[in-house]
N, C-alpha and C positions, 0 to 999 in steps of 0.2 A: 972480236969486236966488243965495244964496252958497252955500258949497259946508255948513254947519253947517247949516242951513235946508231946503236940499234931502234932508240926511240923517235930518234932524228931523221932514220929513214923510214920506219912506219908512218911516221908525219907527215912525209914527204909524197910518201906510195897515195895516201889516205888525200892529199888535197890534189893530185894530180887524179886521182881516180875520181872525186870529187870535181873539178875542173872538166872532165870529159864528160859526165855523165851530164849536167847538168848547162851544159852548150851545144850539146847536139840532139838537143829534141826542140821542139816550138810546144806548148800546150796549149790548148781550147778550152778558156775560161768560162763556163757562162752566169749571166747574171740576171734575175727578171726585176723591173719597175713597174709597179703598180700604181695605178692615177683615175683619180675619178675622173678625170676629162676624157672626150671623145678621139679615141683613137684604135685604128684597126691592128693592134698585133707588128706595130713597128719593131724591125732587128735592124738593131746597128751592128757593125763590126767597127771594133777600135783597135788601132793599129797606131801603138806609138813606140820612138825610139829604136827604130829597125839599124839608124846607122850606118847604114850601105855596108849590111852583113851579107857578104855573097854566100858564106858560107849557109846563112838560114835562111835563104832566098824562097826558095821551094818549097820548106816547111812551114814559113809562115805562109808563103799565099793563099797553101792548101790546106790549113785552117782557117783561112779566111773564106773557100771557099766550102768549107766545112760549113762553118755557120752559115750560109745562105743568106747573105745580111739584103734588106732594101738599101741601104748605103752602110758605104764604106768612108770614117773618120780619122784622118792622120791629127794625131794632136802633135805634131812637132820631132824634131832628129831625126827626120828622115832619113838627112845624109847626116857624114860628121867631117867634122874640121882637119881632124888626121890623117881623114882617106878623102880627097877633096875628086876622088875619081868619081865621077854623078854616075858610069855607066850600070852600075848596079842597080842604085835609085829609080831611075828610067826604067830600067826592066821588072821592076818592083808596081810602079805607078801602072805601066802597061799590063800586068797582071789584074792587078785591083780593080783597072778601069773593064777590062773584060767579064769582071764579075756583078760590078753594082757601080751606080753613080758614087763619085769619090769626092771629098771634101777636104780640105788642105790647111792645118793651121800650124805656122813655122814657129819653131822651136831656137834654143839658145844655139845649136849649132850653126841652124841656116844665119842667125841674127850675128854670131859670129863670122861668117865666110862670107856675110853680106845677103841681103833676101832676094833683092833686086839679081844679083848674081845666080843664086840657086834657080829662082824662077826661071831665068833664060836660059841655065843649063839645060833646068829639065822640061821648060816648053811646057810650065804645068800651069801658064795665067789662069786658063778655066777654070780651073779646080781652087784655087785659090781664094780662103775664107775668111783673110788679117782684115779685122774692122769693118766689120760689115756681116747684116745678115740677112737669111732668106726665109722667105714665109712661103707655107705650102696648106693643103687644105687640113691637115693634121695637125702636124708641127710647125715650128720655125728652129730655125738653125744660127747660132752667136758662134762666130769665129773673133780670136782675139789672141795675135801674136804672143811674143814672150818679149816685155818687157821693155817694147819700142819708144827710143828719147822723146819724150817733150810733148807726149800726148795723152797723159793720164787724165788729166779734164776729159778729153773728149769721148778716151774710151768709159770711166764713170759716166760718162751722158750718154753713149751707147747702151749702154750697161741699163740706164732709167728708160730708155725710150722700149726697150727690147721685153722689158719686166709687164710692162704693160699692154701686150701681144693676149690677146685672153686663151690661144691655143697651147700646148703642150712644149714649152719651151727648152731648148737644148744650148748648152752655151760650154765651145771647145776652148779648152784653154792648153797651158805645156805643164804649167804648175800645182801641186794641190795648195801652196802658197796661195793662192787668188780668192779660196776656199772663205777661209776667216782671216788676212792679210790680205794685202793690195785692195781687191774691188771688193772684196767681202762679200762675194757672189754667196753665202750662207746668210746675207740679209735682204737677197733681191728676192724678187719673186719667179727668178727662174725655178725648175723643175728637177733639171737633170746637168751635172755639170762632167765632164770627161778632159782628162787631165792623161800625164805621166811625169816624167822626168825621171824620179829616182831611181828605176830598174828594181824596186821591188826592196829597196834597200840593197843591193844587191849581195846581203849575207845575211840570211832568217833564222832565229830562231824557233825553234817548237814552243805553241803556246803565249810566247812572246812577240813573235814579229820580226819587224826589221833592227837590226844591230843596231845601225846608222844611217845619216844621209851627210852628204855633203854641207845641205843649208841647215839642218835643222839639227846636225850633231847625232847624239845616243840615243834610241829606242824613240824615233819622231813619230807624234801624233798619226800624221799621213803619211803612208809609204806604199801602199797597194791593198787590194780590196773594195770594199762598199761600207760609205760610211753617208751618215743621215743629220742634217741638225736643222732646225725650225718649216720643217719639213720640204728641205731642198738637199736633194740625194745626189752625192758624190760617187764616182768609179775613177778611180786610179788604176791604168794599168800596171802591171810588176816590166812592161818594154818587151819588144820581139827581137833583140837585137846587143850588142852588146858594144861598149868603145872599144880601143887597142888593146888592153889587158882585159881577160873575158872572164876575170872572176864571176861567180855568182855559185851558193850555197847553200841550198836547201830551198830554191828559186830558178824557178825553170821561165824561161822565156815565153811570152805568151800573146796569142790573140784575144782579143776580149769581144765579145757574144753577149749584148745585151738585149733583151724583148721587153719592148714596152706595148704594159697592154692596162685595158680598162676591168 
C-alpha cells in the first residue's frame, strides 16, 4: 500500500469514527442567568433543530427530561424539508408535552414546507408562539418566526411593545442573526434571547469554535454558547438533531438547560 493510500484510509477510519461518535449521543448543556428582577428559579429547556431525527428521539427527550425544565422552548426545525414525514416530530412534541408546557417558534425548515402546513401536520396550534407573546407573573415570552414576508414593521413593533413589559423578558427566535442584525434584539430591552439554527457550526475547533456557518461564512461571531452585549444575554443552541448528512465534529448534539434566577 503506498504511503497517500495508507494516509487516505486513516482519514477515512478517523471521520467515520468521528461521524459515529459524535451522532449518537444527545448532551445536557446547562447554562444559569442572572437578573436582578423578580423571579423564582425559572428552567427552561431549549430544544432547537431536532429535524425529525428518529434516530435521537429518545435521547433528546430524556435530556430534556433531565433538566426538569418549567417549560419547554422549540426555537425552530423541528421537522426538516427532506424528511417531510411529521410522524417523528409528533412523537417528539408528545414527549415534550408530557414533560412541561411547550412553546413553538418555526424555523427555516417549517417556513420552507409551508408553516400553515406543519401546524396541521402536527396538530401543534396551541403551542404555537409566531408573533405574539405571553405574559405570566414572572416572565413573558416573545416568539417570532424565521424570517416571515412582508412583516418586519410589525414584528420591530412587536419587538417595541414587548421591551416595555417591566418583567423578566424572554424572546425566541431561529437565528443568532436577529441578535445584532435584523431586529437587533441586542438593542431592545429584552433580557434573554434563545436562538439556533447553525448546529453548533457543525465542525469545532478547540479554542476556536466553530469552523463555519452557512450565513456568516469562517469562524462567525455566533455559532453556540452564551454570549452577552449591552446587557441582553444570548444562548444559541449547538441543535438536538441533525439534516441528511450528519456531520458534526467535535460537537455533540444537545439540549439546552437554562436557570434563571434572581
Amino acid at each position: 500500500m503506498s504511503e497517500f493510500l495508507f494516509i487516505l484510509l486513516v482519514f477515512a477510519l478517523f471521520f467515520t469514527l468521528m461521524l459515529v461518535i459524535y451522532n449518537s449521543r444527545v448532551k445536557l448543556k446547562n447554562y444559569t442567568v442572572k437578573t436582578d428582577k423578580r423571579i423564582d428559579g425559572l428552567k427552561i429547556a431549549l430544544v432547537s433543530d431536532f429535524h425529525n431525527n428518529k434516530s435521537l428521539l429518545k435521547k433528546a427527550a430524556a435530556r430534556v427530561c433531565e433538566c426538569d425544565p418549567d417549560i419547554v422552548v422549540i426555537s425552530g426545525d423541528l421537522v426538516d424539508r427532506r424528511r417531510p414525514d411529521f410522524k417523528t416530530a409528533r412523537a417528539m412534541l408528545e414527549k415534550l408535552s408530557a414533560i412541561a408546557p411547550v412553546f413553538y417558534v418555526t424555523g427555516n425548515h417549517e417556513g420552507t414546507l409551508g408553516v400553515d402546513k406543519v401546524v396541521d401536520a402536527l396538530d401543534c396550534g396551541d403551542i404555537l408562539l409566531n408573533e405574539e407573546y405571553k405574559i405570566y407573573r414572572d416572565y413573558s415570552l416573545l416568539g417570532l418566526s424565521d424570517r416571515p414576508e412582508g412583516i418586519e414593521r410589525q414584528r420591530r413593533d412587536l419587538v417595541e411593545v414587548f421591551s416595555r413589559l417591566e418583567n423578566f423578558k424572554i424572546a425566541v427566535v431561529h437565528r443568532p442573526d436577529e441578535f445584532e442584525g435584523g431586529l437587533c434584539l441586542a438593542d431592545s430591552d429584552v433580557d434573554l434571547v434563545l436562538c439556533g439554527h447553525y448546529h453548533g457550526g457543525v465542525v469545532r475547533i478547540p479554542f476556536f469554535g466553530a469552523l463555519m456557518t452557512q450565513d456568516d461564512g469562517f469562524f462567525p461571531k455566533y455559532s453556540k454558547g452564551k454570549y452577552q452585549k449591552n446587557g441582553v444575554t444570548m444562548i444559541v443552541s449547538g441543535g438536538a438533531g441533525n439534516t441528511v448528512f450528519p456531520l458534526r465534529i467535535n460537537n455533540f448534539p444537545e439540549i439546552v438547560c437554562i436557570t434563571v434566577e434572581n
